[in-house]
Kinemage of the C-alpha trace (Angstrom):
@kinemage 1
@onewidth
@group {chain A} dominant
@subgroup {mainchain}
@vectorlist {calphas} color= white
{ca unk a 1} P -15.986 17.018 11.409
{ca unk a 2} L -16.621 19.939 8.635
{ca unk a 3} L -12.848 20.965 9.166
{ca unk a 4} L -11.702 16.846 8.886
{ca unk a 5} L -14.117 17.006 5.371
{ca unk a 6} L -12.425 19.860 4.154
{ca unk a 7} L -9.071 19.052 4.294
{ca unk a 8} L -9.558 14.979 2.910
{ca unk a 9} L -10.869 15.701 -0.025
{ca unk a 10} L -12.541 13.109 -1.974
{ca unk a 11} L -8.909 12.772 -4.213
{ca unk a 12} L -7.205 13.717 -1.139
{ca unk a 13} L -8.539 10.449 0.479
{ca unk a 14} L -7.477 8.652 -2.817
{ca unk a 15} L -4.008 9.646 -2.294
{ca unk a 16} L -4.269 8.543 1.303
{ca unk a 17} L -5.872 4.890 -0.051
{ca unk a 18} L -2.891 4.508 -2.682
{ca unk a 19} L 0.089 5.472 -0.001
{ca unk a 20} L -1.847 3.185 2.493
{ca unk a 21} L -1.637 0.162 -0.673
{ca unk a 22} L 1.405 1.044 -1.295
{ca unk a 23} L 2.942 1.458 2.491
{ca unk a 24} L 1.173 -2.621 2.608
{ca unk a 25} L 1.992 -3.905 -0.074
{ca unk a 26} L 5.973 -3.795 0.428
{ca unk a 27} L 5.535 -5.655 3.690
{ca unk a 28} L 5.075 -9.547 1.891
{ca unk a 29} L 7.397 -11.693 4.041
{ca unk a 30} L 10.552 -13.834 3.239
{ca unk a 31} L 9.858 -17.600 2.685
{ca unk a 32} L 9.950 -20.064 0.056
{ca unk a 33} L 8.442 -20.263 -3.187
{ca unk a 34} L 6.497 -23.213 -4.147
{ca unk a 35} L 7.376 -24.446 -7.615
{ca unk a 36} L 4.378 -23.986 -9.348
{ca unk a 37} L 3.880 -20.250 -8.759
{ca unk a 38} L 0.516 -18.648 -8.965
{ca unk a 39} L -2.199 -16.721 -7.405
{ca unk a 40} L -2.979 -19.264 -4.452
{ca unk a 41} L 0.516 -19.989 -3.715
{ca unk a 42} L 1.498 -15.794 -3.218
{ca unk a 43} L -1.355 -15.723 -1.186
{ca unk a 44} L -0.404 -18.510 1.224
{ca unk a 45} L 3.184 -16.992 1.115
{ca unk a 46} L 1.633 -13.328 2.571
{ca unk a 47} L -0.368 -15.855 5.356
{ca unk a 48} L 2.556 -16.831 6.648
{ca unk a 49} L 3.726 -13.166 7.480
{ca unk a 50} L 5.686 -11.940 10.245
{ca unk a 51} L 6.408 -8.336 11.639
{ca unk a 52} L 8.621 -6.178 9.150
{ca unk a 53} L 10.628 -3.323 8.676
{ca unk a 54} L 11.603 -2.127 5.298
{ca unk a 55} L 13.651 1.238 3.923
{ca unk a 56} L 11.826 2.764 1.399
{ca unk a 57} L 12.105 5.704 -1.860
{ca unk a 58} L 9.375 6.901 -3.395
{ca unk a 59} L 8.939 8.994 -6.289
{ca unk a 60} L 5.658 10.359 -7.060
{ca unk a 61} L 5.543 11.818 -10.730
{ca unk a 62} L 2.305 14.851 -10.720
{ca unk a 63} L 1.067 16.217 -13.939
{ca unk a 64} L 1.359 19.661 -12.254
{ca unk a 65} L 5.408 19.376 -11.485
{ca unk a 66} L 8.096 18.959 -13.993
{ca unk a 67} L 10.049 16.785 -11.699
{ca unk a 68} L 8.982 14.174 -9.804
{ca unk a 69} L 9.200 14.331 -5.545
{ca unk a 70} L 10.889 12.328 -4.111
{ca unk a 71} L 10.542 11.033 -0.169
{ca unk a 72} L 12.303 8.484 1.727
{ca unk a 73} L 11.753 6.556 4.871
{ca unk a 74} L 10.655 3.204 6.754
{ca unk a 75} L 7.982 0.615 6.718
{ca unk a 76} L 6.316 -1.796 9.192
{ca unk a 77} L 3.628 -3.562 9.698
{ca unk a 78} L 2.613 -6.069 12.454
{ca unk a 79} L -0.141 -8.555 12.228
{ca unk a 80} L -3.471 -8.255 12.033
{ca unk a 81} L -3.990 -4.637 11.346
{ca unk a 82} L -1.497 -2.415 12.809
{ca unk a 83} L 0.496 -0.625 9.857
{ca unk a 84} L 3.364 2.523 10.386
{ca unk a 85} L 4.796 4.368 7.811
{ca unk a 86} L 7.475 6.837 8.440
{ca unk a 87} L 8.457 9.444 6.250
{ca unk a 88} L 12.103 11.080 7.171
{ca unk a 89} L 13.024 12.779 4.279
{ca unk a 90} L 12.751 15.269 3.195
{ca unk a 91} L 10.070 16.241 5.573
{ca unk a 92} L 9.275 14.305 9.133
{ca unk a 93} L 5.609 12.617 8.767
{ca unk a 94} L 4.193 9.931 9.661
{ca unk a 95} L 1.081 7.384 9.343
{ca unk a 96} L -0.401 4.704 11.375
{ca unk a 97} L -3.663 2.509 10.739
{ca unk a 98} L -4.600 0.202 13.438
{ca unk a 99} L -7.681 -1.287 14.092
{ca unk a 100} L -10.440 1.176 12.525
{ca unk a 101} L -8.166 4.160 13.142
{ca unk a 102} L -6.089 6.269 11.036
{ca unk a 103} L -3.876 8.896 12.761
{ca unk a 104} L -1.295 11.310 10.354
{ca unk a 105} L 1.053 13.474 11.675
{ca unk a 106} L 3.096 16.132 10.223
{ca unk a 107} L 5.148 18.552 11.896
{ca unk a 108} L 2.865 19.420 15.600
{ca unk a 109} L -0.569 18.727 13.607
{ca unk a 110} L -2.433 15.529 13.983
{ca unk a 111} L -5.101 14.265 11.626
{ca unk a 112} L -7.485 11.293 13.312
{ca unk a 113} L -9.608 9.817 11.222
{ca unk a 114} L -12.220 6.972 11.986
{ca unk a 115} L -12.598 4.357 9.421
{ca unk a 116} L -16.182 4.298 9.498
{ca unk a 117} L -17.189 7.873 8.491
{ca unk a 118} L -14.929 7.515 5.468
{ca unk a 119} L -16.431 4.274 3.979
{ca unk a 120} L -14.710 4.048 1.089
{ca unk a 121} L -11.258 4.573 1.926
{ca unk a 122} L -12.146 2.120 4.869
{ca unk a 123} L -13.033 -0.252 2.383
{ca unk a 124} L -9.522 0.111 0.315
{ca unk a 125} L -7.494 0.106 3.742
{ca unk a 126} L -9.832 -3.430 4.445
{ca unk a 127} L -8.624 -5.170 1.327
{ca unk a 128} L -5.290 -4.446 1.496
{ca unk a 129} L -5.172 -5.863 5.246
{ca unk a 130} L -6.711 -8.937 3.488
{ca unk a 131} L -3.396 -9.065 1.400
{ca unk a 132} L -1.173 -8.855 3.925
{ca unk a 133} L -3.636 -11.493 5.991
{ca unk a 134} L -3.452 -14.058 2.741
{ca unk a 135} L -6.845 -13.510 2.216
{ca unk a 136} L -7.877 -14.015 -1.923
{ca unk a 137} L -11.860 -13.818 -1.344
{ca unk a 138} L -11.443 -10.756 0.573
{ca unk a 139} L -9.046 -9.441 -1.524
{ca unk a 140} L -11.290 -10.012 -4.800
{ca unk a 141} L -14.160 -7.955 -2.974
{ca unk a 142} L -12.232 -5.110 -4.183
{ca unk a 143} L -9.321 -5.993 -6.892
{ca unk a 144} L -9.348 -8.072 -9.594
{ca unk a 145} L -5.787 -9.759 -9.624
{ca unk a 146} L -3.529 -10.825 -12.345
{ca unk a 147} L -0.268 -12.599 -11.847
{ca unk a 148} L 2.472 -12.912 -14.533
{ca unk a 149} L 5.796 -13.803 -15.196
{ca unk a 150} L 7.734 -16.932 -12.988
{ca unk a 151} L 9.030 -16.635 -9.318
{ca unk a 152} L 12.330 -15.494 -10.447
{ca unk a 153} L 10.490 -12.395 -11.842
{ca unk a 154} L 6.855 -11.535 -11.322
{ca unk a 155} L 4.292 -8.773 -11.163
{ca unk a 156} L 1.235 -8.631 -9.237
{ca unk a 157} L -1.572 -6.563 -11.148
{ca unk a 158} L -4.193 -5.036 -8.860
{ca unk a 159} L -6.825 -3.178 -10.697
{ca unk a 160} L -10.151 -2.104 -8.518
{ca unk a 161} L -13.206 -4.092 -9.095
{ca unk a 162} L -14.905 -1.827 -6.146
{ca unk a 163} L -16.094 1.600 -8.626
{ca unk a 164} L -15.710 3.940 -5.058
{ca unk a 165} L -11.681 3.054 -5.360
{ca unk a 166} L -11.895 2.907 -8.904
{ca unk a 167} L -12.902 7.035 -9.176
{ca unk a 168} L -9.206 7.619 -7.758
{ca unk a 169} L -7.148 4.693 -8.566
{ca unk a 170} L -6.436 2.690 -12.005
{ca unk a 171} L -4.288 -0.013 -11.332
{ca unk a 172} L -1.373 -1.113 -8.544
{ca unk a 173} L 1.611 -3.237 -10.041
{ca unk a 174} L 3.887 -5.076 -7.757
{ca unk a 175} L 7.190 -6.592 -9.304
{ca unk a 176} L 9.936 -8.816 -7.761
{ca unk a 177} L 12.074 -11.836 -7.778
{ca unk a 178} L 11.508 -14.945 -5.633
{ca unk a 179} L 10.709 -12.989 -2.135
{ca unk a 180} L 11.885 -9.962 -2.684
{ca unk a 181} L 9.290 -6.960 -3.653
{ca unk a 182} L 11.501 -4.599 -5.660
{ca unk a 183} L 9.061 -1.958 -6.706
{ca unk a 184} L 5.490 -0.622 -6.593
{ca unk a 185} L 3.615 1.260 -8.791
{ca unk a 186} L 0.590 3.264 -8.101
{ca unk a 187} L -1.356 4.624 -11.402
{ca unk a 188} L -4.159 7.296 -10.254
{ca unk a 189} L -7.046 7.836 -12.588
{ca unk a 190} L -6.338 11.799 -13.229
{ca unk a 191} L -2.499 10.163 -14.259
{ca unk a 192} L -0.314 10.720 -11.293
{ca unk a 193} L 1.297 8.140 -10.193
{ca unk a 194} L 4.038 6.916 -7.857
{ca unk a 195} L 6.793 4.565 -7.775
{ca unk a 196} L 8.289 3.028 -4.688
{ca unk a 197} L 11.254 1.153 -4.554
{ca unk a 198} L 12.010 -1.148 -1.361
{ca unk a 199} L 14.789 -2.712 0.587
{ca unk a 200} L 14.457 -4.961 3.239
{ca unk a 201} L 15.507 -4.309 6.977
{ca unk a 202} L 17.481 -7.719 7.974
{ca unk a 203} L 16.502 -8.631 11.464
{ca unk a 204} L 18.309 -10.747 13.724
């Protein structure tokens, strides 16, 4: 356990809350738009989700790098809880949260993590699953959410009403067009911050 503490960090667990958000929040399904376009209606749009793959490119910009790193890989998550993300470039790693269970891997190390002695990045991982689930009230036990623009072109402001998430991140901003997610933003409180951009993996 004191080797586990040691190596997640109290901003090492807020980078692990903000790739979880953003690793989630790429998944929204395909479907239709309803004409008046809102809060209630995204939310009943996410309900409706089915298992999905996505190919992702991140960029994460760090106030101690002149450049910013860049990663790419795939997404997917399967209802209720169960969410993978893969990292192939330009280092093999990979994530998985299922039930209250975290598991990393990198290389031939392996991080597992129980939800419950980390509370508070337990709590983050809990609201985002109420996203993906379609879930406002749960959702709002954590965020505050602001929706702007039309369905042609919106954003999704997320901005932590919970002051344990709040210490690590400032604000999550999800753009796209009718179904499509086309990029997230992650803005850390120390200013970091990563961008994600997302393409879709047609099934059959």
């Amino acid at each position: 356990m004191n080797k586990i503490a040691r190596v997640f960090s109290a901003k090492a667990i807020g980078r692990l809350a903000a790739m979880v958000a953003m690793a989630c929040a790429v998944l929204i399904p395909a479907g239709a738009m309803a004409a008046d376009w809102n809060i209630d209606q995204l939310m009943q749009l996410l309900a409706g989700a089915k298992p999905e793959r996505a190919r992702f490119v991140e960029k994460k910009y760090l106030s101690m790098l002149d450049r910013p790193v860049e990663s790419s890989g795939e997404l997917r998550y399967t209802a209720p809880d169960r969410l993978e993300k893969r990292t192939l470039k330009p280092k093999a790693e990979s994530m998985m949260v299922e039930g209250n269970t975290l598991t990393i891997e990198r290389g031939k190390q392996q991080h597992v993590i129980q939800m419950q002695e980390y509370p508070e990045l337990a709590a983050f991982i809990d609201s985002i699953r109420g996203t993906l689930a379609g879930n406002r009230s749960a959702l709002e036990r954590t965020f505050k959410l602001k929706l702007e623009g039309s369905k042609e072109r919106w954003k999704l402001q997320l901005t932590p009403a919970d002051a344990s998430i709040g210490r690590n991140v400032h604000m999550i901003r999800i753009e796209g067009g009718q179904d499509d997610v086309r990029s997230i933003e992650i803005i850390q409180t120390d200013g970091d911050r990563s961008q994600m951009t997302i393409e879709r993996i047609a099934t059959r």
